[in-house]
PLY file of the C-alpha trace (Angstrom):
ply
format ascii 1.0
element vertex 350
property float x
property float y
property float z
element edge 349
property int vertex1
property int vertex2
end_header
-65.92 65.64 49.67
-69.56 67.24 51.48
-72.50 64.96 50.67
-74.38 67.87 48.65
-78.45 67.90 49.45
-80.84 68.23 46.31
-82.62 71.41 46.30
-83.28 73.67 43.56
-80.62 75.54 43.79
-78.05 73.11 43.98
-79.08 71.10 40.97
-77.12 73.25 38.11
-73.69 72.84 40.45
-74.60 69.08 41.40
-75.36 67.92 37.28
-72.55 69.78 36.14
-69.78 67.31 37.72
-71.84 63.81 37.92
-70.19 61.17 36.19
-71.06 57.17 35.67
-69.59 56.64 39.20
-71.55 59.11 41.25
-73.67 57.90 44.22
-77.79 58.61 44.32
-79.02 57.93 47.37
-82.84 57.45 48.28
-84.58 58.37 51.18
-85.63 54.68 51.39
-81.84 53.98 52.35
-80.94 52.66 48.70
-78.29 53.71 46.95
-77.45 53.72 42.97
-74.31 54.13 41.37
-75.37 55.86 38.56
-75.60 58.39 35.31
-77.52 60.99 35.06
-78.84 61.34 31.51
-81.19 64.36 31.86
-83.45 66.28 34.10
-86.74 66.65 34.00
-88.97 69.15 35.88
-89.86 66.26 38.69
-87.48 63.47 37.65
-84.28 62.48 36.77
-83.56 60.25 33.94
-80.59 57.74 35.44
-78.36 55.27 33.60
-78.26 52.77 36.89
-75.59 49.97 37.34
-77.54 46.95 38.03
-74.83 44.78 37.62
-71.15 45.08 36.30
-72.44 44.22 33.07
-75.78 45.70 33.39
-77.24 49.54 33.37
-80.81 50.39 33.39
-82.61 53.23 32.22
-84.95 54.45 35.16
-87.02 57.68 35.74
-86.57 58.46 39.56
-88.25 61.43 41.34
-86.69 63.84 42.88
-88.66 63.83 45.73
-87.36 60.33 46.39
-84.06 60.97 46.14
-82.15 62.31 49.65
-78.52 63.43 47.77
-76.34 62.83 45.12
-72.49 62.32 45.96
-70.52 63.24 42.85
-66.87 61.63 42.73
-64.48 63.49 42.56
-62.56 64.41 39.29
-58.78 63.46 40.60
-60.28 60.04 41.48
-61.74 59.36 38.01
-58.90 60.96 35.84
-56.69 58.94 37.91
-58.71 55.46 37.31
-57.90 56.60 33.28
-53.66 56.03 34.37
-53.76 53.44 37.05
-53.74 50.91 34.21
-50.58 51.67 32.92
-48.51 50.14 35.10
-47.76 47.01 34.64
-46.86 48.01 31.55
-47.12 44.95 29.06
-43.81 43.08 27.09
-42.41 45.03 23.76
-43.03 49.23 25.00
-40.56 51.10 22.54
-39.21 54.18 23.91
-42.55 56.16 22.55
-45.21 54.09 23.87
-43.40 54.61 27.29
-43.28 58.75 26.69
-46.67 58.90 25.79
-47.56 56.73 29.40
-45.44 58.66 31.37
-47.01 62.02 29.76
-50.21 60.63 31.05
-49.12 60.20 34.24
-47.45 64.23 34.93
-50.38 65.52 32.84
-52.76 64.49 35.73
-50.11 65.14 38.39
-50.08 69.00 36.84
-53.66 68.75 37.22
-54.53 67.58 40.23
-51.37 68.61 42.35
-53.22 68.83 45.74
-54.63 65.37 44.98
-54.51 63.05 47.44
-53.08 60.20 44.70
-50.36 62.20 44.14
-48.14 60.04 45.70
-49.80 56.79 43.76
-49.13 58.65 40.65
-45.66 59.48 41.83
-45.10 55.73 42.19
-46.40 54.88 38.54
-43.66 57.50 37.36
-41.21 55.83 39.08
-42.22 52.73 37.05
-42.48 53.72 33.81
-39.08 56.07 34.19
-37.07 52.72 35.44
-38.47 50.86 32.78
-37.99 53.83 29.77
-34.07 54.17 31.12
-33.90 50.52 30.17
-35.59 50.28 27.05
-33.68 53.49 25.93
-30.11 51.90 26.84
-31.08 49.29 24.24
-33.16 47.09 26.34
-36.35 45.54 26.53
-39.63 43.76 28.58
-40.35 40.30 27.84
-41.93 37.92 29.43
-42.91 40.71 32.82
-38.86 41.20 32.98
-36.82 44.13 32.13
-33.58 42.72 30.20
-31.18 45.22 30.40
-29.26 46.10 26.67
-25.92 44.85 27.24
-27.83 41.27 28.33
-29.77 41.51 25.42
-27.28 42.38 23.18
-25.48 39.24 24.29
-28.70 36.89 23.59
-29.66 38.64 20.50
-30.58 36.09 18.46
-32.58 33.69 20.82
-33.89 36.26 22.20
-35.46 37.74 19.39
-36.82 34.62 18.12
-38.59 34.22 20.97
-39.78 37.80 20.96
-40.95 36.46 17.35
-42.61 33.58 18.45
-44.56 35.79 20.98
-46.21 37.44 18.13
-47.62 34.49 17.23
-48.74 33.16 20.12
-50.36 36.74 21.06
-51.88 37.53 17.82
-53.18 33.44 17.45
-54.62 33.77 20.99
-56.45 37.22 20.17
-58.07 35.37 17.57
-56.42 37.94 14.45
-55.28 34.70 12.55
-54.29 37.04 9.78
-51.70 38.93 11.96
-50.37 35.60 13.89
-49.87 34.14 9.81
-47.78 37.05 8.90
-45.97 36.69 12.50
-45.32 33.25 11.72
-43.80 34.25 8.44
-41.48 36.40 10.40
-40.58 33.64 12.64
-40.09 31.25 9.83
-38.02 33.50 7.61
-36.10 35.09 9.91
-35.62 32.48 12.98
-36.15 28.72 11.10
-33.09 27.26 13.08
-34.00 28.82 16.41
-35.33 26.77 18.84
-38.33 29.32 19.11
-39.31 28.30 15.73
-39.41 24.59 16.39
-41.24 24.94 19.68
-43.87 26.99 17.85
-44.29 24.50 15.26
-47.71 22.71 16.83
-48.82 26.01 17.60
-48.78 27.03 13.87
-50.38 23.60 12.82
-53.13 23.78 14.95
-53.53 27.75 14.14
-53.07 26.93 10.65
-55.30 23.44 10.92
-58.49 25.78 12.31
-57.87 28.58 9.82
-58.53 26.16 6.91
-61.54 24.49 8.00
-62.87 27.95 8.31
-62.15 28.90 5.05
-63.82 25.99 3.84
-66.73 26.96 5.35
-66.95 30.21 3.97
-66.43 28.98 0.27
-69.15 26.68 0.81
-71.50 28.96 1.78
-70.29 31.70 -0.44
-72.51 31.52 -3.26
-75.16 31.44 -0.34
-74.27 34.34 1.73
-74.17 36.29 -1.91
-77.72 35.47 -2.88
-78.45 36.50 0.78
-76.99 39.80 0.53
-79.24 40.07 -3.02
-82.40 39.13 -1.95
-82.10 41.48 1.29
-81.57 44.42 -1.10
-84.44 43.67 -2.78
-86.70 43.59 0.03
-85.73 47.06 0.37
-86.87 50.41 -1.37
-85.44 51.23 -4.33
-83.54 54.40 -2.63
-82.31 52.56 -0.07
-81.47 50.08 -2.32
-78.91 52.14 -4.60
-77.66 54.09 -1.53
-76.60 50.63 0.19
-75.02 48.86 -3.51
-73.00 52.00 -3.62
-71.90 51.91 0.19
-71.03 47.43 -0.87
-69.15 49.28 -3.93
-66.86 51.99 -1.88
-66.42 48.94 0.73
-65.59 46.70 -2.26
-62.96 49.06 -3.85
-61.53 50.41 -0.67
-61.07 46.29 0.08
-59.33 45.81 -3.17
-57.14 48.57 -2.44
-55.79 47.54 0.80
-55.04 43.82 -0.85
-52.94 45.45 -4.08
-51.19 48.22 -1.25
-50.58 44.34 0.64
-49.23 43.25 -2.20
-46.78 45.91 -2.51
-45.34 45.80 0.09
-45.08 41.90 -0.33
-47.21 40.86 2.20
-47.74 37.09 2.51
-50.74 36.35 4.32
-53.41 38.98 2.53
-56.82 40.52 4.69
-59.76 38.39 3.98
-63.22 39.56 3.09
-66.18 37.10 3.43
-67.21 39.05 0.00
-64.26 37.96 -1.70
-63.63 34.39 -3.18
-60.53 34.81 -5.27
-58.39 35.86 -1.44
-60.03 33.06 0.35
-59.20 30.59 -2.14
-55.95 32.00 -2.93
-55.60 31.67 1.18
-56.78 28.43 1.45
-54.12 26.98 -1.27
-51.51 28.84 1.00
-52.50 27.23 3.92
-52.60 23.97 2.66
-49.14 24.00 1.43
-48.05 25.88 4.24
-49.42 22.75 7.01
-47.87 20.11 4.09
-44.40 21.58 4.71
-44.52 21.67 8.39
-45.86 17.92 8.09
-42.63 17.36 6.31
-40.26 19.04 8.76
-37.35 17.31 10.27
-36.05 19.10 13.18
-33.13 16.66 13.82
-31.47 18.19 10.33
-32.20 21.97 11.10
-28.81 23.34 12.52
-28.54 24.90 16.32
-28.21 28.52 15.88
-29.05 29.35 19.24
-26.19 27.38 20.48
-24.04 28.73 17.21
-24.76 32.28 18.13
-24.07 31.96 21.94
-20.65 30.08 20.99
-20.15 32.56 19.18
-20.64 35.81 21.54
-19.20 34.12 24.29
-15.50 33.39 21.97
-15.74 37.34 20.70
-16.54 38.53 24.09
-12.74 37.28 25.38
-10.79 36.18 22.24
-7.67 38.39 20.21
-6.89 35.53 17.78
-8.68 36.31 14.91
-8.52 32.76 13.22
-10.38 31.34 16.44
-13.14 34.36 15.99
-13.31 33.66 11.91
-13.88 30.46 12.65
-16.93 30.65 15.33
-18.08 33.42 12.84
-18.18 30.73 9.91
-19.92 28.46 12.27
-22.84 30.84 13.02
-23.10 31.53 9.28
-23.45 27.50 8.42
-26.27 27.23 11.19
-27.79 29.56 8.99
-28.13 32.82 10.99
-29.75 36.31 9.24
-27.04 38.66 7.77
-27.87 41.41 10.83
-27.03 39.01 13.14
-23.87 37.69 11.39
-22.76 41.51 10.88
-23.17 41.79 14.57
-20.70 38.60 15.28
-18.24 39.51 12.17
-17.80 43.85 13.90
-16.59 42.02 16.88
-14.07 39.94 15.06
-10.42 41.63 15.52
-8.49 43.18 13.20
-5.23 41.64 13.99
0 1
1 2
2 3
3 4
4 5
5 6
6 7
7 8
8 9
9 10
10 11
11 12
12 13
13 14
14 15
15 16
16 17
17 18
18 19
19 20
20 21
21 22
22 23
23 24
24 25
25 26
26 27
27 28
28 29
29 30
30 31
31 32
32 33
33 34
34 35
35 36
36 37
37 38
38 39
39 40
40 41
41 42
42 43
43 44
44 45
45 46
46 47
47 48
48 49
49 50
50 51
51 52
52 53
53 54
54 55
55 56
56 57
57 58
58 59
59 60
60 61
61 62
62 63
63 64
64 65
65 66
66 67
67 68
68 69
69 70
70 71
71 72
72 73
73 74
74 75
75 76
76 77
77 78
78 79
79 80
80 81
81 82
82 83
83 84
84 85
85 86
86 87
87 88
88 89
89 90
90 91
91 92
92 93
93 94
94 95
95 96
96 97
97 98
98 99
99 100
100 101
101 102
102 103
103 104
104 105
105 106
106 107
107 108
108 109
109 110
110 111
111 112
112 113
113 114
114 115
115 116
116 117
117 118
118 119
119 120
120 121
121 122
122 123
123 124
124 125
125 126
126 127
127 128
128 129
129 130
130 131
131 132
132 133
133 134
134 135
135 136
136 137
137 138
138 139
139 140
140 141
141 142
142 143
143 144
144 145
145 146
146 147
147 148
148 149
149 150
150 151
151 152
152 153
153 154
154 155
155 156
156 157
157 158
158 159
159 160
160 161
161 162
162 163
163 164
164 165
165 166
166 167
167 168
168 169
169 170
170 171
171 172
172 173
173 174
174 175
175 176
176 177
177 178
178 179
179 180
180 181
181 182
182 183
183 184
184 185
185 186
186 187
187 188
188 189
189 190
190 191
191 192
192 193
193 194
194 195
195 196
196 197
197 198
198 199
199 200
200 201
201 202
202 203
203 204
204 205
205 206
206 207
207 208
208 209
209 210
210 211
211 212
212 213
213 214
214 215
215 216
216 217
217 218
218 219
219 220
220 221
221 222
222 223
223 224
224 225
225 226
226 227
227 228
228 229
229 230
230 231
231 232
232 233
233 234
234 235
235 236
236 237
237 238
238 239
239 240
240 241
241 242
242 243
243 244
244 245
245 246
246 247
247 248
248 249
249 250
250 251
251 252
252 253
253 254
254 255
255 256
256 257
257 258
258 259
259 260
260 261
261 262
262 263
263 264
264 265
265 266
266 267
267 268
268 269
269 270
270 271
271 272
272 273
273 274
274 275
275 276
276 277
277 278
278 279
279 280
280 281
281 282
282 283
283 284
284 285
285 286
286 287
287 288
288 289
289 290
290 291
291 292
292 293
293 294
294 295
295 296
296 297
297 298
298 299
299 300
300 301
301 302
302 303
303 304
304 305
305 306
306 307
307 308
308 309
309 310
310 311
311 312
312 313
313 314
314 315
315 316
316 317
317 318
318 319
319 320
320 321
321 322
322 323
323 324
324 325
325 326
326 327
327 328
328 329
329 330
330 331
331 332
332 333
333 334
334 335
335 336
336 337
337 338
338 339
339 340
340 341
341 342
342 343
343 344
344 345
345 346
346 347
347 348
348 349
């Protein structure tokens, strides 16, 4: 794109397409990557990148400045999709739509763009990977696992898809979410192998939760006098406006726990505000970490190995005594009814 030189009657044009990217160069030789925040009659007032982390606020005259390169608009928009390929593990069919809209909205856009063709390539991606996950498949782990594979792995499969929650949500640091993975995990897949190799994950997850919660207990009479004394240090109509705001905040958080409760959620939100859900946590936890203390893995049944015996006899077998029996098998290692209804339609009739 022409460099465009600052002169009055360029200005409008030049302001009307900067963005955080554009160049400012100075007759000194420096250059800026920078936002331009306003205009002034003999300066410019410029957001400057100092760092990666760092912008600074600077006036800068216009009769220092030599040009200002603006980037284009097909190289920004395009910055916006680049980042959705790779796509990450789990896309359903949706998520993948709305990426690939993305992706031919800015090729509709900017069809004479010279990233057409890296645009064209993302497509490519996210179509490949859609086709799969629409035929029943999935991403885990960075692979595709195409449907009729992970039909045939169901079970350990999912429980490690389970686990994954865990692990994700533990590592983001939303305990809350990893709990009520866990839950999932321990409900659904307690005699998969996933669910004893996440074990020491949950204990230590768990372990770090607690002592946190002890924490805020302790200090909670503290933090509420806190709160009390810094509304008193205000004036009095800035005072009632802010106990009404702690009011709507308090009933909108008592809400959400009851709508939790509903729906039989096991692991409630916590509110540093709110003693009775902390403490009601913390007695959770505690007998949560003493039954995982008390867990003996050598007495918990193999239902990975039960449902891939299984699948593997009702992929080839027409006796149906030999597939009732691998069916009973998976059912005494304890596998979920969907998974047993899954084994028991491939059983034959005859």
């Amino acid at each position: 794109m022409p460099t465009m030189k600052l002169t009055t009657f360029l200005l409008i044009p030049v302001l009307a397409c900067l963005s955080h990217a554009d160049t400012i160069r100075m007759r000194n030789g420096i250059e800026y990557e920078g936002e331009i925040l306003a205009e002034k009659d003999d300066h410019y007032v410029v957001k400057i990148q100092v760092t990666k982390s760092i912008r600074d606020e600077r006036k800068i005259p216009k009769t220092e400045i030599l040009e200002i390169v603006a980037e284009k608009k097909d190289k920004q928009a395009f910055e916006k999709i680049k980042t959705l390929v790779p796509t990450p593990d789990l896309l359903t069919r949706d998520q993948y739509d709305s990426r690939t809209e993305a992706v031919e909205s800015f090729m509709a856009e900017f069809s004479k763009s010279g990233l057409l063709k890296k645009a064209d390539e993302l497509l490519k991606v996210l179509d490949a990977e859609r086709s799969v996950v629409a035929a029943g498949g999935v991403k885990f782990e960075g692979k595709m696992i195409e449907g009729s594979d992970r039909a045939a792995r169901a079970y350990p499969l999912d429980a490690r898809i389970a686990a994954s929650k865990v692990t994700r949500h533990g590592d983001d640091g939303n305990t809350t979410l990893a709990l009520r993975a866990w839950s999932e995990l321990e409900t659904r897949f307690g005699t998969s192998q996933a669910y004893i190799d996440t074990i020491p994950y949950a204990q230590k997850m768990m372990t770090s939760h607690l002592k946190a919660l002890d924490k805020n207990l302790a200090s909670f009479d503290a933090r509420l006098k806190k709160r009390e004394d810094g509304l008193a240090r205000i004036d009095e109509r800035d005072r009632e406006r802010t106990k009404r705001a702690i009011a709507e905040k308090d009933a909108a958080y008592e809400r959400q726990i009851e709508e939790e409760k509903e729906k039989k959620i096991k692991w409630l939100s916590l509110d540093p505000y709110h003693k009775r859900t902390m403490t009601d946590t913390k007695r959770q936890l505690e007998t949560a970490l003493g039954k995982l203390e008390r867990f003996d893995s050598s007495k918990v049944p193999n239902a990975d190995d039960a449902w891939n015996d299984a699948w593997e006899t009702l992929t080839g077998v027409t006796d149906r005594q030999a597939a009732t029996a691998v069916v009973s098998a998976a059912r005494a290692a304890r596998l979920p009814k969907e998974y047993l209804d899954i084994l028991e339609a491939k059983v034959p009739e005859n």
